[in-house]
N, C-alpha and C positions, 0 to 999 in steps of 0.2 A: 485167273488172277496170277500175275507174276510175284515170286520170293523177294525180287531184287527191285527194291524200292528207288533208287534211281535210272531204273528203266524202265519202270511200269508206267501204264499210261492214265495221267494226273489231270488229264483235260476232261470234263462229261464229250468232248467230239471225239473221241476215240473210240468210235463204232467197234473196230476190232476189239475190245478189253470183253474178256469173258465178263468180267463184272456187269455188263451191258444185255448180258443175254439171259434172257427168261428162265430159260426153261435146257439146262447144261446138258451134254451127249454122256452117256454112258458106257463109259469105254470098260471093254476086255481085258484082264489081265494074261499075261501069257499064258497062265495054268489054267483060264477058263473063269476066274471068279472075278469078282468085282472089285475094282481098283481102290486104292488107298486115299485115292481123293474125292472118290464118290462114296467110300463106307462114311469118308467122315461127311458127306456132304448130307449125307441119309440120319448119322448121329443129330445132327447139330438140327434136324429136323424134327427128331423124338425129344431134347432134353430144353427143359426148362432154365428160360434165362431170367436171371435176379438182375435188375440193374440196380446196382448203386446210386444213393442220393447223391444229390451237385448242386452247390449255392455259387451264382455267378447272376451275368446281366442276363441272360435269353433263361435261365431258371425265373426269374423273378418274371420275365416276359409271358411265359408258358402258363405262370399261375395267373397272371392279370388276365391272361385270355380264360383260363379255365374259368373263374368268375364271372367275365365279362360275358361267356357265351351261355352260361347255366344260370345267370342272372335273368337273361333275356328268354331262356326255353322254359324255366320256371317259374318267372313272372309275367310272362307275355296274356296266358289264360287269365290271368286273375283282375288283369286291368278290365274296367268297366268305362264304355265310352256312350253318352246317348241313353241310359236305363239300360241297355245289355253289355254280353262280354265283345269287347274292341274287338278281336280278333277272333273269328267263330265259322271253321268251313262246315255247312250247315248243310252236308249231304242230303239228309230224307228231304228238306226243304226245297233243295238246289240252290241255295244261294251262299256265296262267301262273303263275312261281314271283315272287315275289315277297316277299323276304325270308322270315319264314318260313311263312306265306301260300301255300298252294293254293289257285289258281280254277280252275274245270271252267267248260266251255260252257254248263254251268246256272247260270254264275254271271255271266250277258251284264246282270244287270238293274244289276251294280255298274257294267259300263263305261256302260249307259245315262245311269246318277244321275253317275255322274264327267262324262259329257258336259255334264250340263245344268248341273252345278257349274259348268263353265264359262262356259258360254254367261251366267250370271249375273254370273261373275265381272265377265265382260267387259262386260257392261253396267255394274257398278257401277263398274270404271274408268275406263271413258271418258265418264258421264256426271261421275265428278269431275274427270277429268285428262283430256281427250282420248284421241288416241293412245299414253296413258303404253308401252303392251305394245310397241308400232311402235317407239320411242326408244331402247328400252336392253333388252329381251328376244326380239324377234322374232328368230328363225333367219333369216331375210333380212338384217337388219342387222349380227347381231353375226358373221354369216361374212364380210358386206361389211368391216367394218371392222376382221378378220384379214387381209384380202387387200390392202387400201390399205393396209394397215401394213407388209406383206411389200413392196409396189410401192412404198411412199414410200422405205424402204429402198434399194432396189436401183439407182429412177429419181432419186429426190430430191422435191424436195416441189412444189409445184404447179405453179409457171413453168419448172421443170425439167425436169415431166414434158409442161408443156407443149411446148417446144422439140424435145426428144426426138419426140413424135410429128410435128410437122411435118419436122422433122430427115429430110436423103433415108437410103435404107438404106445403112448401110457397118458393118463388122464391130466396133464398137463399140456399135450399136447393138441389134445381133443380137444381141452377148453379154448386154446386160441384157436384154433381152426373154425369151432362151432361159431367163438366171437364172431370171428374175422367173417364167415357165410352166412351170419344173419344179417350183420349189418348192410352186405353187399346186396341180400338180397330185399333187405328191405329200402336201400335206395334205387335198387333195381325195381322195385313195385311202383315206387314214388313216381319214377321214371315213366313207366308205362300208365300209371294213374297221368300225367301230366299228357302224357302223347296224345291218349281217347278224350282229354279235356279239350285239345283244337276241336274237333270232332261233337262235342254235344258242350252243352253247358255245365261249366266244373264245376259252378256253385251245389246245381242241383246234382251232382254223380256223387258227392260225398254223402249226402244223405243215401242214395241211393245203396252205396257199394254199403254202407254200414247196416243198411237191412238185409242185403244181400238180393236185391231184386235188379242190379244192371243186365241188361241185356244179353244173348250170347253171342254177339256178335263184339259186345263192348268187352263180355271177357274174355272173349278171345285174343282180341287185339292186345289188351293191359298185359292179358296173361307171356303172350307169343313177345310185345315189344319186352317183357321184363326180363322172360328168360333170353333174349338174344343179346340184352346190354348184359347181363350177369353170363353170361358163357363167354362174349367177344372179349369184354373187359376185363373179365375175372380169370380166363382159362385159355382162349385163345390170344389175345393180345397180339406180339408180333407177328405170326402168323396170317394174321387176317390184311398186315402190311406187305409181308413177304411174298406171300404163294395166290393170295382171293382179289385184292385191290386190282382193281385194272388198273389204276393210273399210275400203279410203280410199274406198269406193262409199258404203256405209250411214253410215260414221260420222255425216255432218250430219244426223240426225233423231237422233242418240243424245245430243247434247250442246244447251245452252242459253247464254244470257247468263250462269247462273251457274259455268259448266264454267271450270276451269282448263285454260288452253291459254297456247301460245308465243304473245304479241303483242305489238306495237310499240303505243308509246305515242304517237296522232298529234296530241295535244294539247296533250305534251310539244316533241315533238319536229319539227314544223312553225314553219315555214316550214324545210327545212331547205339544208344549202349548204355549202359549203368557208369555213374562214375564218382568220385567226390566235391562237392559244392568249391573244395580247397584249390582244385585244378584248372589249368586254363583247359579247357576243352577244346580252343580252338587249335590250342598248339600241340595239342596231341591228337589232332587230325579227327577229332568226333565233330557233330553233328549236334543241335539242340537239343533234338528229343534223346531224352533218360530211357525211355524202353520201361516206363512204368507200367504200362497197360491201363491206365488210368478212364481212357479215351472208350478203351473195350467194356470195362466195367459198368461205364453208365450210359452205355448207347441202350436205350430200347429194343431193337431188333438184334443185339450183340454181333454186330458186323466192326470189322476193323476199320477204318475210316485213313489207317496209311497203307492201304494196298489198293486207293484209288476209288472215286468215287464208284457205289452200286446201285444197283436198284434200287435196294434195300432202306437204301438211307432215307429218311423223311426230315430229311433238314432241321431235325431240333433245337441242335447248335449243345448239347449236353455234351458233347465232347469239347468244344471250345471253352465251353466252362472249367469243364476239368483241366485242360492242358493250360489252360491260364495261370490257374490257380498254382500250378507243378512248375511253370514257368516263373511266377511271384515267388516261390520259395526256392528256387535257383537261381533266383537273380538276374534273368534270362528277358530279353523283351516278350513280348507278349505276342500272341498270332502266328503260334507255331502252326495252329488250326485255325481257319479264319472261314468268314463268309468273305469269298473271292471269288475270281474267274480263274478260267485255266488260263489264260492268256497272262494274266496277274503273276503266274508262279513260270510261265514259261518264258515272258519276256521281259518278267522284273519289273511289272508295272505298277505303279503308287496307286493307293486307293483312289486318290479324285481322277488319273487317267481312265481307271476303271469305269468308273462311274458315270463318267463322259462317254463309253464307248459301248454302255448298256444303252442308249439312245439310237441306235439302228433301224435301219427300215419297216424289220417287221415289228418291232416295238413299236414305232409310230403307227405303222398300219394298225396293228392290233388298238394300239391308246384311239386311233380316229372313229376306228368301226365302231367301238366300245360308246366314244362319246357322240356319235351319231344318232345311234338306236339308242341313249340311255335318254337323252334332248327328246326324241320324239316320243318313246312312253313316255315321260313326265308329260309331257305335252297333250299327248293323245289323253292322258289321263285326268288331267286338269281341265281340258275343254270336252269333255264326256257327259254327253246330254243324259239327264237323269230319265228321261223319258220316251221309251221304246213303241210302236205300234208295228203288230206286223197282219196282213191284211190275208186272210186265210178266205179263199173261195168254195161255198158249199158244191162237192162235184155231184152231189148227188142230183141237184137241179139248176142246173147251166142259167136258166131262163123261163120263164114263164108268164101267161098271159093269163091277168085275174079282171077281176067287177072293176067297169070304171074305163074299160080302154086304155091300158098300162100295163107296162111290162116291169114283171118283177125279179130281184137277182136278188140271193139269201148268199152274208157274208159273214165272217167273224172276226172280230176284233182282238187282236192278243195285247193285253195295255201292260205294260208292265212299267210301274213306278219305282225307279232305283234309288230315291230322296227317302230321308225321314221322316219324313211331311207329308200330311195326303196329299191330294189333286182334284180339284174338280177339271172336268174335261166336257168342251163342248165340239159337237160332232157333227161333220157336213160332211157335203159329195159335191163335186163339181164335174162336169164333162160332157153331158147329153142337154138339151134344151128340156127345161120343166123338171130336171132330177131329183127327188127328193129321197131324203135319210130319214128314218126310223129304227130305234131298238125293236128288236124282235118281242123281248120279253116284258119289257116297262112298257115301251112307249116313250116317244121325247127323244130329245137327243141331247141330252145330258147327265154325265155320268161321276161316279165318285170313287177313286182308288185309292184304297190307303195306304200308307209309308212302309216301303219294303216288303211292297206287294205287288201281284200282278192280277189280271182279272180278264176273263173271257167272254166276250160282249158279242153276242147275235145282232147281228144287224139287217135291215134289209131296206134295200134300193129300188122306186116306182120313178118310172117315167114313164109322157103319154107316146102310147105305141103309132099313134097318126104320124106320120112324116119320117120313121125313122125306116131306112134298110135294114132287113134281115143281117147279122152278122155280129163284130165285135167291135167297141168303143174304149177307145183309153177314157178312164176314171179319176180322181187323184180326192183321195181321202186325205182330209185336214183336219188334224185333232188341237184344237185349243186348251192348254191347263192353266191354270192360276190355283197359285199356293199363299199369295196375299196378294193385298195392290199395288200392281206396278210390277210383279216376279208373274210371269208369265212365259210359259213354253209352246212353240209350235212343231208338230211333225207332221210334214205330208207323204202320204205314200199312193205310189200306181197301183191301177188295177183293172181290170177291164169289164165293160158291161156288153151280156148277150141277150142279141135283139133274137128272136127265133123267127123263122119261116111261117 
């Protein structure tokens, strides 16, 4: 990172900016010890950052998401669709309820195509916006900024909390501390009670957990998901952004000159310095920015935001707030810190030229891919036959010649019904002259599967062995269902029948 703020480099495409590099060289000092920019680099990795509170537009944004996304992780369990819970990955079972949606293990190719929905998404975000996901939706953030909100509470707000910790221990301070670790860890329980409720049904785990008879594998989960949100939230916080997150690793090959990111305007805002609201600023050769540190104070990760964009940064926009705000009381326009491009601040570009030139190739490419495969899940998943047959061969006897002059071939039926509804199913064979179907264990061939069930049906196949070559015959099994009149499903499937020598 450079000192001299109008020659540092202001664009995220300035691969050269140490701010760009992960993981910094540790350089010698002449006498053998460790350099003055590495002791503090090592400091500023041991010491505890306070950010200060900030009310502005992207604060108010930050809490609408913290609601909006802890609305939906803690109300999601509890909604009931159908007589069960809407949403329910139902491991010992194998199956994911999901509103009123059945997935079976044969249906791994949606969670694939959902992965890679992602994986796109996320490139199409962060090559327009940065870190937009880091800011206002990461589960690292928005439980960080539950838990500073419960501590700002209890401790007070920055210098407050500062004093407090250097403050020696006496029984005032024990008490908010105590406050402040119960409360976190009892949202932190809630938390992990919430997680294991995807996982089994919540109704029935509160009775449960209050007898103490859940699982050990359920408390393990609640126990392991509670303590990692109360340690990350509570005690790691910026750290887990800084030095653990891969994606402050990759992000810089994901974004450009024309990427919206949080940046200072060093153009603007140079030479910069303390001064009186009384003076003209410009005519005595300063710059916007006052040098309040304002910006420092309320970043989360406590990185400077005018020595150029860093890893570090999770695009919160908590400094924009603050400099606006230092800007309203200087009289000063506003956007001394903006969501901008480098381009914006290098070539003096007005927001709607910006805006215009976030529209780029691989934006588009990235927006195509994205609405390509997101058309075809919805699609795939809309016309998704509720009723599976997979046609399993007994290998233990290929073929065989019984009473009657017929040969017989022993099969198995995998039915699986993915509707609500039962099914009744009626069952044929076609392919050989004279072929006839029967269950193995009823008899008939007609069968019944109930709703969000599957069922494993013996079947077996006679035909008369006069007239047929020894060898192999394509089959094709046809399962009829009806679920009233008129709502009718067919599935055919191959298979082949052995004539023996």
């Amino acid at each position: 990172m450079q000192n001299d703020p109008p020659k540092q480099a202001a664009t995220p495409a300035a691969r050269d900016d140490p701010a760009w590099q992960p993981v910094r060289r540790i350089r010698k000092g002449s006498g053998g010890g460790t350099s003055p920019q590495v002791e503090k680099a090592l400091a500023e990795v041991r010491s505890k950052i306070h950010p200060r509170s900030v009310q502005g537009h992207f604060a108010r944004i930050r809490v609408l998401m913290v609601f909006l996304t802890q609305a939906v992780f803690y109300g999601l369990p509890w909604i009931q669709w159908g007589g069960r819970q809407a949403v329910l990955f139902d491991l010992g079972a194998r199956k994911f309820y999901l509103f009123g949606m059945v997935l079976w293990p044969q249906d791994v190719i949606y969670l694939a195509v959902l992965l890679v929905l992602s994986a796109f998404a996320l490139f199409l975000f962060t090559a327009m916006a940065g870190r937009l996901f880091c800011g206002y939706a990461c589960p690292q953030t928005v439980y960080t900024e539950i838990f500073m909100w419960i501590e700002a509470k209890i401790e007070g707000d920055r210098l407050a909390r500062i004093r407090l910790d250097e403050a020696p221990w006496n029984a005032r301070k024990l008490r908010l501390k105590a406050s402040k670790h119960f409360l976190w860890v009892l949202l932190a329980l809630w938390t992990g009670y919430t997680f294991i409720g995807y996982f089994a049904p919540i109704r029935e785990l509160g009775a449960h957990l209050l007898a103490f008879d859940l699982g050990p594998w359920q408390w393990f989960w609640m126990l392991f998901y509670a303590f990692a949100t109360w340690g990350n939230a509570g005690f790691m916080r910026e750290a887990v952004c800084k030095y653990m997150c891969p994606y402050a690793r990759f992000q810089s090959v994901m974004v450009d000159d024309d990427t919206f990111v949080v940046t200072y305007d060093h153009v603007r805002g140079e030479p910069r310095g303390g001064r009186s609201r009384k003076i003209d600023h410009k005519e005595a050769g300063m710059g916007d920015c006052v040098d309040c540190s304002l910006c420092v104070q309320v970043c989360p990760t406590g990185i400077d935001i005018r020595d150029g964009l860093q890893y570090m940064c999770i695009g919160c926009g908590a400094c924009v707030d603050a400099c606006d705000s230092v800007m309203d009381k200087m009289g000063y326009e506003r956007g001394l810190i903006r969501y901008t491009s480098g381009n914006a601040i290098t070539q003096g570009l007005t927001q709607p030229q910006v805006r215009k030139r976030m529209l780029r190739p691989r934006v588009l490419a990235y927006s195509a891919l994205l609405g390509v495969i997101a058309i075809g899940f919805v699609f795939s998943l809309a016309t998704r036959t509720t009723l599976r047959v997979d046609v399993i061969r007994d290998r233990g006897a290929l073929g065989r010649e019984v009473a009657g002059g017929l040969v017989e071939n022993v099969y198995r039926l995998q039915i699986i019904n993915s509707a609500e509804a039962p099914i009744e199913l009626d069952l044929s064979a076609t392919g050989v002259p004279g072929l006839a179907l029967q269950m193995a264990d009823e008899g008939g061939t007609r069968v019944r599967v109930e709703g969000s069930s599957n069922r494993l049906v013996p079947v077996v196949l006679r035909a008369p062995v006069n007239g047929l070559k020894p060898g192999l015959y394509d089959v094709r099994f046809e399962t009829v269902g009806t679920r009233a009149p008129g709502d009718t499903d067919t599935v055919v499937e191959q298979s082949s029948f052995y004539v023996p020598n």
